[in-house]
C-alpha positions in Angstrom: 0.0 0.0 0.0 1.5 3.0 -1.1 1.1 6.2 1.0 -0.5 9.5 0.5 1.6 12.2 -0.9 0.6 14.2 1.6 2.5 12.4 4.0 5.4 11.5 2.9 6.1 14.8 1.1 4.9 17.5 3.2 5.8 20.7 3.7 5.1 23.8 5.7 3.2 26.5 4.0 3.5 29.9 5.1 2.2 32.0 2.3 -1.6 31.8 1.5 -4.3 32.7 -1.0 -7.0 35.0 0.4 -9.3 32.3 0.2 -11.5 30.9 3.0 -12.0 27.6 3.8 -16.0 25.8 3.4 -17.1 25.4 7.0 -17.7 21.6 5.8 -13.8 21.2 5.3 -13.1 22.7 8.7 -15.8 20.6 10.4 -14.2 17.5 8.8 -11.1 18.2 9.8 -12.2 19.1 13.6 -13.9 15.4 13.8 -10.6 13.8 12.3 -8.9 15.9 15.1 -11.2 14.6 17.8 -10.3 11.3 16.7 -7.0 11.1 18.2 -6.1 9.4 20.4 -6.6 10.2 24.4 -5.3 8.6 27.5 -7.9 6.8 29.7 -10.8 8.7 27.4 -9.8 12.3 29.1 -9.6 14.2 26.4 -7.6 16.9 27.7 -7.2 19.1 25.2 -9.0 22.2 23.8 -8.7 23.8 20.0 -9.5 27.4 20.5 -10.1 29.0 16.9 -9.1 32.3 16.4 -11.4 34.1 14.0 -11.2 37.9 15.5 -8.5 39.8 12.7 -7.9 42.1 15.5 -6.7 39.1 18.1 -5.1 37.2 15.2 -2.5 40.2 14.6 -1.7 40.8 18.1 -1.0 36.7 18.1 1.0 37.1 14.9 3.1 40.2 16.8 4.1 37.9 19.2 4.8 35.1 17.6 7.7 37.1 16.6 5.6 39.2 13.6 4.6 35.9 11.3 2.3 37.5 8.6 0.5 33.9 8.1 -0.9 33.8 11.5 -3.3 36.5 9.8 -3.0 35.9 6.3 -4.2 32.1 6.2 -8.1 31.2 6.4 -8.0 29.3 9.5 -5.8 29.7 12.9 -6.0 27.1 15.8 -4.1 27.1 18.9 -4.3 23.2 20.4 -4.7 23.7 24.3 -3.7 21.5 26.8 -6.8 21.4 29.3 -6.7 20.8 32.9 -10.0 22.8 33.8 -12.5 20.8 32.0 -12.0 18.0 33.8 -11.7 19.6 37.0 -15.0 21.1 36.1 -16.4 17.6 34.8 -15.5 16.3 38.2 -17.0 19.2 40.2 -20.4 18.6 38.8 -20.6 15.3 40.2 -19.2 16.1 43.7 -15.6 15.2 43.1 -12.2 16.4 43.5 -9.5 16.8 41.0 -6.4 14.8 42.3 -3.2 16.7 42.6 -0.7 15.1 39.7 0.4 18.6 38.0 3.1 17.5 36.7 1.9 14.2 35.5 -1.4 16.5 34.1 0.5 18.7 32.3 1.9 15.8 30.4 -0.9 14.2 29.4 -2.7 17.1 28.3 0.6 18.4 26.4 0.2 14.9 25.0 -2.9 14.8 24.3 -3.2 18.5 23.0 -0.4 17.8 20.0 -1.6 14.5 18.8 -5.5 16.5 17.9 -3.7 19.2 16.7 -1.5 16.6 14.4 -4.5 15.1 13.7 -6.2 18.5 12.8 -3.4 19.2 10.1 -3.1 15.6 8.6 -6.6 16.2 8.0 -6.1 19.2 6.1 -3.3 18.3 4.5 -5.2 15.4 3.2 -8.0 17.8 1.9 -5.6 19.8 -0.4 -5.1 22.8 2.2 -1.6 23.8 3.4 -0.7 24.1 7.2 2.6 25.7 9.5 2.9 25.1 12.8 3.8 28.2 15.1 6.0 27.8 17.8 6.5 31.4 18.0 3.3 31.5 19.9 5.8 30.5 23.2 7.9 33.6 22.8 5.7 35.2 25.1 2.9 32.2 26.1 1.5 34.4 29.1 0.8 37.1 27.2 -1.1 34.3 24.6 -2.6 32.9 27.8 -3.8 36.5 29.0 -5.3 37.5 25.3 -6.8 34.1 25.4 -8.9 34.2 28.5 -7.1 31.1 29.7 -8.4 29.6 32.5 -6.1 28.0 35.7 -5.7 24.7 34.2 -5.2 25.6 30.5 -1.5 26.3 28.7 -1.2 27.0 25.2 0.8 24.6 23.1 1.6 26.0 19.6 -0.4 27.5 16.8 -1.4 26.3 13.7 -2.2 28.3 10.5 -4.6 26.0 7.7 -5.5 27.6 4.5 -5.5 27.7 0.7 -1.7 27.5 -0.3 -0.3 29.8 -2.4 3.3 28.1 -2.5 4.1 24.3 -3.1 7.2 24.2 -0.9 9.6 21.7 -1.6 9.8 19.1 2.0 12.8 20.3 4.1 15.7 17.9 4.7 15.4 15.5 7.5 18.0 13.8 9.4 18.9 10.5 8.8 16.7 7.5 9.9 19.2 5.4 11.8 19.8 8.8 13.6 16.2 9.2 15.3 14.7 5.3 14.9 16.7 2.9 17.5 15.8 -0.4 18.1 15.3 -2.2 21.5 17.8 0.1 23.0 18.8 3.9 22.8 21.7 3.6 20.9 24.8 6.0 21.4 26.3 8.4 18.3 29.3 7.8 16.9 30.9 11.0 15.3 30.8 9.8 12.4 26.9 9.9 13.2 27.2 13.4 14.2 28.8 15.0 11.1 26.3 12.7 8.7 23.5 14.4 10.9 25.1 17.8 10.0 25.4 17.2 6.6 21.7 15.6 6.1 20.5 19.2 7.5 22.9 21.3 5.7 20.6 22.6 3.3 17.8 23.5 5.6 19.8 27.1 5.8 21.4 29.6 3.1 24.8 29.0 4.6 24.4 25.2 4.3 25.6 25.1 8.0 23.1 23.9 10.5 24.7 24.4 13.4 23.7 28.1 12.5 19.9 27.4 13.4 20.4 25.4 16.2 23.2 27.4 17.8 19.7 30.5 17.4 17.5 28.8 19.1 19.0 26.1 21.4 22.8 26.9 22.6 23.8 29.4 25.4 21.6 32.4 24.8 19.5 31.3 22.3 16.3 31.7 21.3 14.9 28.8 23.9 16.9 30.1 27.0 14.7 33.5 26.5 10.9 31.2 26.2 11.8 29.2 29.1 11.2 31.7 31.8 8.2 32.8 30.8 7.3 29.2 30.2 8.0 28.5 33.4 5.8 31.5 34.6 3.1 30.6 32.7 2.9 27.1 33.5 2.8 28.0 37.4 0.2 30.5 37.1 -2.0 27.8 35.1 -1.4 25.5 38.4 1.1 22.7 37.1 4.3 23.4 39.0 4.3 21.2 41.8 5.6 23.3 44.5 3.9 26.5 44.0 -0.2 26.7 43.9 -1.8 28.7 41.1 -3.1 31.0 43.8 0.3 31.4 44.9 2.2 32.4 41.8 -0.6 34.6 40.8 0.0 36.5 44.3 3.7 36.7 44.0 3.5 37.6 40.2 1.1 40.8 41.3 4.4 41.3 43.2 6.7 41.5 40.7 7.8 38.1 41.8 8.0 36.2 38.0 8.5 32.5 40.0 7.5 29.2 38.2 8.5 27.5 41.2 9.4 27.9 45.1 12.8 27.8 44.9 13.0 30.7 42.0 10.8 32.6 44.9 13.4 31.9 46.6 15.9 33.0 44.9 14.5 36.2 44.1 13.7 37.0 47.8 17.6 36.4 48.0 18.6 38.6 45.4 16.4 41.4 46.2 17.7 42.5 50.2 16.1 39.5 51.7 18.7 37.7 54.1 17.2 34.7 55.3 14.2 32.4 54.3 13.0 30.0 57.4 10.5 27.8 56.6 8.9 25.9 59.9 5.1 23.9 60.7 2.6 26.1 62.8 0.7 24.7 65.7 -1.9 23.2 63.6 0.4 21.3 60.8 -0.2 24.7 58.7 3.3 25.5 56.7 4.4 28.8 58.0 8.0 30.8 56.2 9.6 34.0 57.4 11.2 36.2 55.6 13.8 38.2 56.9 16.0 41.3 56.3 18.4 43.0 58.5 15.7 45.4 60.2 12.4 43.5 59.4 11.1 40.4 59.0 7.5 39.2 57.8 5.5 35.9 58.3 2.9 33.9 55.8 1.6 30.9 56.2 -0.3 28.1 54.1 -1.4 24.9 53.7 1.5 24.3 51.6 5.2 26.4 51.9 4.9 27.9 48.3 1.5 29.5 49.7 3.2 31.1 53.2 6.0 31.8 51.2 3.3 33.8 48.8 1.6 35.4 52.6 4.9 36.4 53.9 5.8 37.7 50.3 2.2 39.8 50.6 2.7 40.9 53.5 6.0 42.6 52.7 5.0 44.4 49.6 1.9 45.4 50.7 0.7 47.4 47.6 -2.8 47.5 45.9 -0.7 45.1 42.5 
């Protein structure tokens, strides 16, 4: 059985005719993405589509000023999504566990493969598609223009429309390099360089160590996303030290932590000498923070949310 062109010789499009797309193809491509698969029938994902010109170009800005985020018919951002299910359970009198971290993967998971789904679909119908990664250059500002619930992260973006360029498929490394068998298998230099040269015409200067020294060496382009990553993934509720409730209160502090021990640290950098976390009377968590002529007390059912009390009550502004 041979395959269909459209997967074995894709390519991202990223120019578009000023076409729109017949609701019937987007609702066929919409079921195929609700098709996917889903871990233990959970589902927790969301596709938000983005129709409003005006939210698509500030989405486009900062995705780092992609034109095709406005120019193509359709725009999706796949969601991974917490909140459903937490509202799902509500209604019938139950409590969401606490597995952030293993949440977050799921739902990542589960987010991707409808969104993969979503764009073999279109693909498959004729239309052209580009994933936007951009969209993570500043994900809490996505999150805040989206209306994001706690319990809801964007993914990436994806742009579906009418192509007006038949790209040729970009190079891909070489199979032996990314499919192991059994066993994760080691590289050999050899390896390496044939990796390197595989790519080398994915850039102008036929050197790929060029892209990924941009966006994944010292002071690339991923070092800059990750904070705010981080940021944003706390204030949705998925870091596992730090409650939603208490990122939000220290980032109305200027406190941008995804975690407790980057409160921590920033307490520390910012005239704070000491840090003493101890157990009230009552098995509450209780932290003090201290500086040479002050010191301030929070407490929580957890240390990130004293930390978060002691944090308010020594930046007691109207943030």
């Amino acid at each position: 059985m041979r395959l269909p062109d459209s997967l074995v010789n894709r390519a991202s499009v990223r120019k578009y005719a000023p076409e729109p797309i017949l609701e019937e193809d987007v609702e066929q491509m919409l079921a195929a993405a609700q098709q996917a698969p889903t871990d233990a029938s959970a589902q927790l994902y969301t596709l938000l589509r983005v129709k409003d010109p005006e939210l698509r170009a500030q989405l486009a800005e900062l995705a780092g000023g992609q034109r095709h985020v406005v120019e193509a018919a359709e725009f999706f951002v796949p969601l991974a999504d917490v909140y459903r299910l937490e509202r799902l359970l509500a209604h019938r009198g139950e409590e969401l566990g606490d597995f952030p971290r293993t949440a977050l993967h799921f739902a990542l998971v589960d987010a991707t493969l409808a969104g993969a789904q979503l764009a073999v679909a279109a693909e498959a119908m004729g239309y052209g598609i580009c994933w936007i990664g951009g969209l993570l250059n500043r994900v809490d500002e996505v999150a805040r223009l989206l209306d994001l619930p706690p319990g809801v992260l964007p993914v990436s973006g994806l742009t579906v429309g009418v192509p007006a360029e038949r790209p040729e498929p970009r190079p891909r490394l070489p199979r032996p390099t990314v499919v192991h068998t059994d066993r994760y298998r080691r590289y050999t230099d050899e390896e390496l360089e044939d990796a390197y040269r595989a790519m080398a015409p994915i850039t102008r200067s036929g050197d790929w160590l060029k892209v990924l020294k941009r966006y994944f060496a010292k002071g690339g382009t991923q070092e800059a996303r990750d904070a705010v990553y981080g940021l944003a993934k706390a204030l949705a509720g998925f870091a596992d030290d730090l409650s939603k409730d208490a990122a939000r209160t220290l980032y109305l502090k200027d406190t941008d932590a995804a975690s407790l021990g980057e409160a921590i640290t920033w307490l520390l950098k910012h005239g704070w000498r000491g840090v003493l976390f101890g157990e009230g009377p009552f098995g509450e968590s209780e932290v003090w923070i201290e500086q040479e002529t002050e010191a301030h007390r929070g407490e929580g059912k957890t240390p990130g949310e004293a930390l978060a009390r002691a944090v308010e009550a020594a930046y007691p502004s109207d943030a």
